[in-house]
py3Dmol code that shows the C-alpha trace and the ligand (Angstrom):
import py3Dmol

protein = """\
ATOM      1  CA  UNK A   1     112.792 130.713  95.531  1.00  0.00           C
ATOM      2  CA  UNK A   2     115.633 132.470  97.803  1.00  0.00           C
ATOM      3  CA  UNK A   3     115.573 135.612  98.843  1.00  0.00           C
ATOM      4  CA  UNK A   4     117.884 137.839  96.601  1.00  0.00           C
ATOM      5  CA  UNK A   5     117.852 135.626  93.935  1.00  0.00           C
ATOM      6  CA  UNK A   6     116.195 136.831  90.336  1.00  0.00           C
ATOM      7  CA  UNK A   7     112.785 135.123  89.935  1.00  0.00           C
ATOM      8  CA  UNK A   8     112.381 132.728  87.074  1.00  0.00           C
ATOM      9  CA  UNK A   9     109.269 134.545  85.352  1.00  0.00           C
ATOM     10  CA  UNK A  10     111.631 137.537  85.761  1.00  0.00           C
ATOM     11  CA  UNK A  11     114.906 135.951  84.424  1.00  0.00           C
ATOM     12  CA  UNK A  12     112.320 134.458  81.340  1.00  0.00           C
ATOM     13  CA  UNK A  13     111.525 137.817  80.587  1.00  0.00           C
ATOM     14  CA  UNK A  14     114.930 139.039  81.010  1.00  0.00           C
ATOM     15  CA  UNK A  15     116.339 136.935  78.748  1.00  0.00           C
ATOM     16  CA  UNK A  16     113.156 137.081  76.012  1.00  0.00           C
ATOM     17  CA  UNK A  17     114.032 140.730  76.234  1.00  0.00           C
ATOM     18  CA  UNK A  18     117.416 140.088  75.906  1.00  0.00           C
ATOM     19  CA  UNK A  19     117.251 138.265  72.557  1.00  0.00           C
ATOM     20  CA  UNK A  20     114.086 139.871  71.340  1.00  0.00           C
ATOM     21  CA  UNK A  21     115.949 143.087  71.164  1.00  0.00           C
ATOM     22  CA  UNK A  22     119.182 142.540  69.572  1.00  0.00           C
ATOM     23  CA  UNK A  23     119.499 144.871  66.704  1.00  0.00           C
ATOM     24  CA  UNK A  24     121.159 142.475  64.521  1.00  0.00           C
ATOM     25  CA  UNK A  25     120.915 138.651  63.794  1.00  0.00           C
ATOM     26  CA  UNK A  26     124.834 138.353  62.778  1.00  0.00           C
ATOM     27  CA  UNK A  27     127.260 141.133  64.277  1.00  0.00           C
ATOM     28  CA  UNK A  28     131.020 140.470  62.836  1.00  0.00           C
ATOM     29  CA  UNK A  29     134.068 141.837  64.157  1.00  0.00           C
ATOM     30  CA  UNK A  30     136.846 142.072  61.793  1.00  0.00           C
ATOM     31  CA  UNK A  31     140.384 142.845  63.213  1.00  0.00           C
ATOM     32  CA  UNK A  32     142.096 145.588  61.092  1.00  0.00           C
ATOM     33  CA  UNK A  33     144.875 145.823  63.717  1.00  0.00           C
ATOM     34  CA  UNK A  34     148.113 147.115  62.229  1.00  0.00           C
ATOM     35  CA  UNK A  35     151.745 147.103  63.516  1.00  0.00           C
ATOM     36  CA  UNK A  36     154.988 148.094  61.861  1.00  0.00           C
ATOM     37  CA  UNK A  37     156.674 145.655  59.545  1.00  0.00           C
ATOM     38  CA  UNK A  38     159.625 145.067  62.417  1.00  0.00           C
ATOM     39  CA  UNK A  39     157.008 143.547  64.702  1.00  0.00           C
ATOM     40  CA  UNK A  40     157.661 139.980  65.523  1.00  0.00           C
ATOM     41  CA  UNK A  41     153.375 139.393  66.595  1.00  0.00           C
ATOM     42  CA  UNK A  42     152.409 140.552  63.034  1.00  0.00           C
ATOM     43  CA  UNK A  43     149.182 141.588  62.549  1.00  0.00           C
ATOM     44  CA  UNK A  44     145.687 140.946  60.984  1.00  0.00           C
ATOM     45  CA  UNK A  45     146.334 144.166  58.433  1.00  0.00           C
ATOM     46  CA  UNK A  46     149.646 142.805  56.864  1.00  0.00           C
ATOM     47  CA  UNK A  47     147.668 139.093  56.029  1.00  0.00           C
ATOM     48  CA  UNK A  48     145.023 140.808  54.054  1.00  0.00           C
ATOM     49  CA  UNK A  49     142.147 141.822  56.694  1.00  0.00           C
ATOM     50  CA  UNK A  50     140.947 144.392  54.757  1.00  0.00           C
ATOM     51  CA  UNK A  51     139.941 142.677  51.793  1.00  0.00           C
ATOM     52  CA  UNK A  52     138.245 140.503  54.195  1.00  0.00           C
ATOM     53  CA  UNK A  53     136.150 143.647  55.747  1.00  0.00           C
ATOM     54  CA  UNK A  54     135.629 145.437  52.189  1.00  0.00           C
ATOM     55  CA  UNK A  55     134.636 141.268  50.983  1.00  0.00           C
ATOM     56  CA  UNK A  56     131.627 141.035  54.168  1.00  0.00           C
ATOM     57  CA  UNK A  57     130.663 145.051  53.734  1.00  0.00           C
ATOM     58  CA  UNK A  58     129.577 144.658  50.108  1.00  0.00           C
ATOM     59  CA  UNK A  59     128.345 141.044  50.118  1.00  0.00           C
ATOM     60  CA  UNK A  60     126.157 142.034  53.188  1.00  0.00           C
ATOM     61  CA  UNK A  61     124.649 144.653  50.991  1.00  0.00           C
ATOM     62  CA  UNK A  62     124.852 143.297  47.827  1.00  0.00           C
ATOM     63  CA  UNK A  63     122.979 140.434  49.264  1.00  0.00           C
ATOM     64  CA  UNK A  64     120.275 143.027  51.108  1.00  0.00           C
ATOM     65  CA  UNK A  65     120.981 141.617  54.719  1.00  0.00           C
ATOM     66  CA  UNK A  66     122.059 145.171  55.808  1.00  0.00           C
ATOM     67  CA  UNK A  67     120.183 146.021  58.813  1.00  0.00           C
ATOM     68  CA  UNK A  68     120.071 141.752  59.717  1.00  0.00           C
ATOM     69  CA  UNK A  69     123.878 141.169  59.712  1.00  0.00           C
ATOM     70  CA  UNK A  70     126.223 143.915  59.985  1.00  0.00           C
ATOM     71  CA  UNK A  71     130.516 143.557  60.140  1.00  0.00           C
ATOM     72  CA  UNK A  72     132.716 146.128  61.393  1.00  0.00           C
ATOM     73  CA  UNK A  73     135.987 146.961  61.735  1.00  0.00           C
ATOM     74  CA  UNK A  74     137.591 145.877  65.299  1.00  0.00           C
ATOM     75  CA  UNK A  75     141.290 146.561  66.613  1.00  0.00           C
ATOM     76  CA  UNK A  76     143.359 143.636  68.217  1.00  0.00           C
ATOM     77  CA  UNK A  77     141.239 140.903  69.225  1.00  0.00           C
ATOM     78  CA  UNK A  78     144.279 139.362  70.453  1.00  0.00           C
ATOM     79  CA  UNK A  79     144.741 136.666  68.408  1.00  0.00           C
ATOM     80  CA  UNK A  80     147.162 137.893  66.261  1.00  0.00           C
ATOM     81  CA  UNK A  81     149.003 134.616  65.321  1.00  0.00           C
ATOM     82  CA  UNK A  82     145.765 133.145  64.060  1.00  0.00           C
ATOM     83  CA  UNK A  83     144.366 136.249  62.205  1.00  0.00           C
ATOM     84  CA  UNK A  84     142.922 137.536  60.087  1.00  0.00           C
ATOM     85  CA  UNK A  85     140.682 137.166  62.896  1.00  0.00           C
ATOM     86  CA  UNK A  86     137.225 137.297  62.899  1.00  0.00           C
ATOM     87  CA  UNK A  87     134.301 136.847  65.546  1.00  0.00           C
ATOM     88  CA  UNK A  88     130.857 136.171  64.989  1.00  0.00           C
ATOM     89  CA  UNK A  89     128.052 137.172  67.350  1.00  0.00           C
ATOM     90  CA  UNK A  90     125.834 136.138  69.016  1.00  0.00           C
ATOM     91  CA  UNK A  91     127.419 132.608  69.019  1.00  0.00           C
ATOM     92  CA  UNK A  92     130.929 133.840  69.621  1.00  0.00           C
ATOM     93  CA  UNK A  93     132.155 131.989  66.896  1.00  0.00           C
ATOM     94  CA  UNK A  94     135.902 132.587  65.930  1.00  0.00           C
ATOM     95  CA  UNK A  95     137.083 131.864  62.152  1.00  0.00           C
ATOM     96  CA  UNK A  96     140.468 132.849  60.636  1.00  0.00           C
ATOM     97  CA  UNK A  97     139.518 134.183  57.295  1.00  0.00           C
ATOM     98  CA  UNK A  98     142.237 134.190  55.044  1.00  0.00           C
ATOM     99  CA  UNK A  99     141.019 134.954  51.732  1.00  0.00           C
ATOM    100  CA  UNK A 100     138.045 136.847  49.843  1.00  0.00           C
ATOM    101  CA  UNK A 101     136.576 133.139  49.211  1.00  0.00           C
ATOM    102  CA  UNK A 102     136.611 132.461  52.687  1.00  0.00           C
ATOM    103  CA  UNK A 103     134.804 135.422  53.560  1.00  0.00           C
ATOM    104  CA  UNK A 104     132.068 134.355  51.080  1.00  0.00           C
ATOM    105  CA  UNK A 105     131.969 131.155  52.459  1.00  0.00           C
ATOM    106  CA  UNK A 106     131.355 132.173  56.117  1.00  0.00           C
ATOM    107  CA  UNK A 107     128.188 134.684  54.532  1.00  0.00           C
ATOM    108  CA  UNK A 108     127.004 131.658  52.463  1.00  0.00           C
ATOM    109  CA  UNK A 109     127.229 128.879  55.240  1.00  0.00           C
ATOM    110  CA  UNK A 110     127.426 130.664  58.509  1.00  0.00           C
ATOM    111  CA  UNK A 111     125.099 133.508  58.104  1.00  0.00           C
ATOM    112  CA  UNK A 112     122.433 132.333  55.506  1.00  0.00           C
ATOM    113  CA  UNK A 113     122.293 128.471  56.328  1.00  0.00           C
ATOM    114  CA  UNK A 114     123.521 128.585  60.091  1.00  0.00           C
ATOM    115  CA  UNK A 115     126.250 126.368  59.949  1.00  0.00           C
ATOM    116  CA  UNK A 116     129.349 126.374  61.282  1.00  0.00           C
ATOM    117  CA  UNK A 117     132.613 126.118  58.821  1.00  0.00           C
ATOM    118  CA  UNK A 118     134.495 123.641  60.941  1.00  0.00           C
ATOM    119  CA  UNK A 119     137.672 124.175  58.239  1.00  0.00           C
ATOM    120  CA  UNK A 120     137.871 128.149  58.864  1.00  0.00           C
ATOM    121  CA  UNK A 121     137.525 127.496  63.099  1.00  0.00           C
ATOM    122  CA  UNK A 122     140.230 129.035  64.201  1.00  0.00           C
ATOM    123  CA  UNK A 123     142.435 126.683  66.044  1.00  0.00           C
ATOM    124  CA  UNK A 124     141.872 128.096  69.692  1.00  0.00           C
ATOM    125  CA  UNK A 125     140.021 126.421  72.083  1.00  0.00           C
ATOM    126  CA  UNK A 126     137.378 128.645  72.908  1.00  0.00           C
ATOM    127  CA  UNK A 127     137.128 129.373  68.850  1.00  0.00           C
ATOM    128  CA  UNK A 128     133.214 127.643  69.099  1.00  0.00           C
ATOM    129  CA  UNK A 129     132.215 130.243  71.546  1.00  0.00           C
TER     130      UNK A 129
END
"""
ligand_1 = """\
4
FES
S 146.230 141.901 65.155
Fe 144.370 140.903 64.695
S 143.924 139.799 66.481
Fe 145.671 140.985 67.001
"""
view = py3Dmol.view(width=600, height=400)
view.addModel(protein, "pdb")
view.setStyle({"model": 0}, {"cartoon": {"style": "trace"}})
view.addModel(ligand_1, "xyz")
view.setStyle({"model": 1}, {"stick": {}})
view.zoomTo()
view.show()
């Protein structure tokens, strides 16, 4: 071991804390960014984001993972031409969510079974986290 560098014991429990103590499983950003009508980048509001958000909110609940998976309402995640934008942490997983049936597809397959909706990615590189 060098001097000054973290320990691995320590950097084990680091990151067991780390993970042991984040409050949620899922945590969803949802971009409800909106710009005037004149504004040539658009925005995540005018495509329908917040049926998206309103679509997660009561889903989450009506399917009792509130408290396990929680979405909230962002502002630009700068990736307006690919929005309605949404991130999923911790994996860092970008989707664009377009409709109310997309949003139940991401709860169904990306927060209950774990899998990743390779149709909804959005189409940035670094979409996969
Ligand atoms: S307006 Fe939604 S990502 Fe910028």
């Amino acid at each position: 071991m060098e001097a000054g560098s973290v320990p691995v014991f320590q950097w084990s429990v680091n990151l067991f804390k780390a993970v042991s103590m984040q409050k949620y499983q899922y945590h969803l950003f949802i971009c409800m960014n909106k710009r005037s009508d004149d504004d040539s980048r658009g925005c995540c509001f005018s495509r329908g984001a917040e049926e998206i958000l309103i679509t997660f909110k009561k889903e989450i609940k009506k399917r009792g993972l509130k408290g396990k998976i929680r979405a909230n309402r962002a502002g630009c995640l700068d990736a307006c031409a690919f929005g309605p934008s949404v991130v999923i942490y911790p994996e860092g997983i970008w989707y664009t969510v377009k409709t109310r049936e997309d949003a139940l597809e991401v709860i169904e397959e990306h927060l209950v079974k774990g899998k990743t909706i390779e149709r909804l990615l959005m189409s940035r590189p670094w979409a996969r986290g």
